[in-house]
C-alpha distance (Angstrom), angle and dihedral (degrees) to the residues before:
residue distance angle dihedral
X1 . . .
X2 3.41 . .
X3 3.96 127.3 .
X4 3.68 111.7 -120.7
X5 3.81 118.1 -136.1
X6 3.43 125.6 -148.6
X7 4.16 112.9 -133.0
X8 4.06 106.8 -137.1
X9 3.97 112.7 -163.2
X10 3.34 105.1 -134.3
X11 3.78 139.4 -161.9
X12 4.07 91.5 0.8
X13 3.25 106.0 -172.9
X14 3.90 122.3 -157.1
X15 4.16 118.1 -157.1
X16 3.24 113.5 -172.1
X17 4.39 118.3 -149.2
X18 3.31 139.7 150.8
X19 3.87 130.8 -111.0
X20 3.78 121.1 -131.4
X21 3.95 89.6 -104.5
X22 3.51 97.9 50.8
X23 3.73 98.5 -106.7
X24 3.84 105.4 133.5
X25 3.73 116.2 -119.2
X26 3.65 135.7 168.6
X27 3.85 146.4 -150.9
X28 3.74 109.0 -118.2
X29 3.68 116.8 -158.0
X30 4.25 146.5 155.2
X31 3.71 135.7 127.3
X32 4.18 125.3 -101.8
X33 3.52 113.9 -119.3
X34 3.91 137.7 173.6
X35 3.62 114.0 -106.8
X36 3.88 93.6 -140.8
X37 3.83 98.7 44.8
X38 4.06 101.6 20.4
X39 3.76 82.1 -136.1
X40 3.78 115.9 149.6
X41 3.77 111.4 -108.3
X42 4.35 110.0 -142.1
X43 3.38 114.9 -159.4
X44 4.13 97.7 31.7
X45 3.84 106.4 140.9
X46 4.04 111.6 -138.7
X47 3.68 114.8 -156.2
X48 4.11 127.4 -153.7
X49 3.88 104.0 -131.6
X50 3.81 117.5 -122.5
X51 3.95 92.6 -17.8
X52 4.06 118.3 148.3
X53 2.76 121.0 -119.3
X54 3.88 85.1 32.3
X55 4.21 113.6 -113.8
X56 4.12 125.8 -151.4
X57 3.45 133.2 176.9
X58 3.96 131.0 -175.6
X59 3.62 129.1 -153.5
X60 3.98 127.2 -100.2
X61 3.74 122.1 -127.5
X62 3.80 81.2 -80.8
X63 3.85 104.4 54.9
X64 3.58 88.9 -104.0
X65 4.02 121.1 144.7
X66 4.20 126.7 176.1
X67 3.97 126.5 -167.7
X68 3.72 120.5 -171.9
X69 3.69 137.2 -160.9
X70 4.00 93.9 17.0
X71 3.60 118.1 156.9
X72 3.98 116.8 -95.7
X73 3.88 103.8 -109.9
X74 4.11 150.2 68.5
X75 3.96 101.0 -29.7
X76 3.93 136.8 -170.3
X77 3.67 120.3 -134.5
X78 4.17 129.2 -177.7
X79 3.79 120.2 -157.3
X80 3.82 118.5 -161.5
X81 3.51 139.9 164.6
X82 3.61 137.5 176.7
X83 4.34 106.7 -104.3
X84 4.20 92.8 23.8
């Protein structure tokens, strides 16, 4: 059977900005890595909890993901990738 690996977030960066009609938003960024290896992980796709419209990102070749325009606040994030 397969060993399961745990996906850490790492580095998540939070930039704070401010959209043109005052509603605060925020750049959300940080690279997947494997927990074991600290590796990056490309291709991971990162998914905004109960956002609408709904928002996904996937990884570069370096692990690296980027969301714009999110609201400033407490937010939900899913990690998968295919073989973890």
């Amino acid at each position: 059977m397969k060993k399961l690996f745990s996906i850490l977030l790492f580095a998540l960066t939070i930039l704070q900005s401010s959209a043109q009609d005052q509603t605060s938003v925020t750049t959300v960024r940080g690279t997947v890595v494997d927990k074991q290896s600290q590796y990056p992980l490309p291709g991971a796709t990162i998914i905004l909890l109960n956002s609408d419209p709904a928002k996904a990102a996937a990884t570069n070749a370096d692990g690296n993901f980027r969301f714009e325009n999110i609201p400033v606040g407490r937010q939900s994030f899913q990690v998968t990738m295919i073989g973890y």
